[in-house]
C-alpha positions, 0 to 999 in steps of 0.5 A: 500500500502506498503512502496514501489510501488506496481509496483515495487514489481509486476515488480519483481515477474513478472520478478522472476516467468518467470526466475524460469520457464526457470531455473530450479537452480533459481527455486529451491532457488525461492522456499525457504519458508524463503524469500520473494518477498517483502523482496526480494524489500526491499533488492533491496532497500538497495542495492540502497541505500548503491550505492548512485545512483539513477537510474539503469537498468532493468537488475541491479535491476533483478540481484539484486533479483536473488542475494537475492535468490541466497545468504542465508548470506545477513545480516540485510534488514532494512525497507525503505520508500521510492517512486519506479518509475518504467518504465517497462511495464509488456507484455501480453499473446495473450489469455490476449490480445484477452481477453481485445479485446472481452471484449472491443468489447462487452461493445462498443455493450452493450453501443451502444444498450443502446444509440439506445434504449434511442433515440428510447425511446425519439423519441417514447415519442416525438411523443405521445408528438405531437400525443396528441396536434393535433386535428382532424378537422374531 
């Protein structure tokens, strides 16, 4: 794990790759081999350092990284160690949604066969268990 949250970090790609699919200008500087995600989270975090706060909204932190790709003269990044909280909660497509349903779906009946079987078993060998004590009078 990096020096940051990984969270973080996914946040920010997540956000940066929808921006460049609708915006065509972004998507041209987002495509600089020069930069990159992780110094783009980098410079956030010197930005956030250098304002003395400690709390920002979704949209300052995303125009922060909008302005890492937008500007090619950002001076030095210095490396920060530091914790990242992040409370963004990354949406899922309906396919990735109906993906995680038919999958729970399927394990609950994987699960559910698997305890009927055992009890079927148990009860088999309970009752050669009894099978086996009783005597026949005739």
């Amino acid at each position: 794990m990096d020096k940051y949250s990984e969270n973080f970090e996914k946040a920010i790609k997540f956000y940066l790759d929808n921006r460049a699919k609708t915006d065509k200008l972004f998507a041209e500087k987002y495509s600089n081999e020069k930069k990159s995600v992780k110094e783009c989270c980098m410079f956030i975090l010197n930005e956030v350092q250098k304002s003395g706060c400690n709390g920002f909204t979704d949209d300052e932190v995303f125009g922060m990284a909008v302005h890492y790709y937008d500007e090619d003269n950002l001076g030095e990044i210095k490396d920060i160690s530091c914790r990242v909280v992040v409370n963004h909660v990354v949406e899922l497509t309906p396919e990735e949604k109906q993906k995680a349903k038919d999958e729970a779906i399927k394990k609950a009946q994987e699960d559910a066969y698997k305890q009927m079987t055992a009890k079927k078993s148990q009860k088999k060998s309970s009752n050669e268990d009894c099978q086996q004590g009783v005597l026949s009078l005739f």
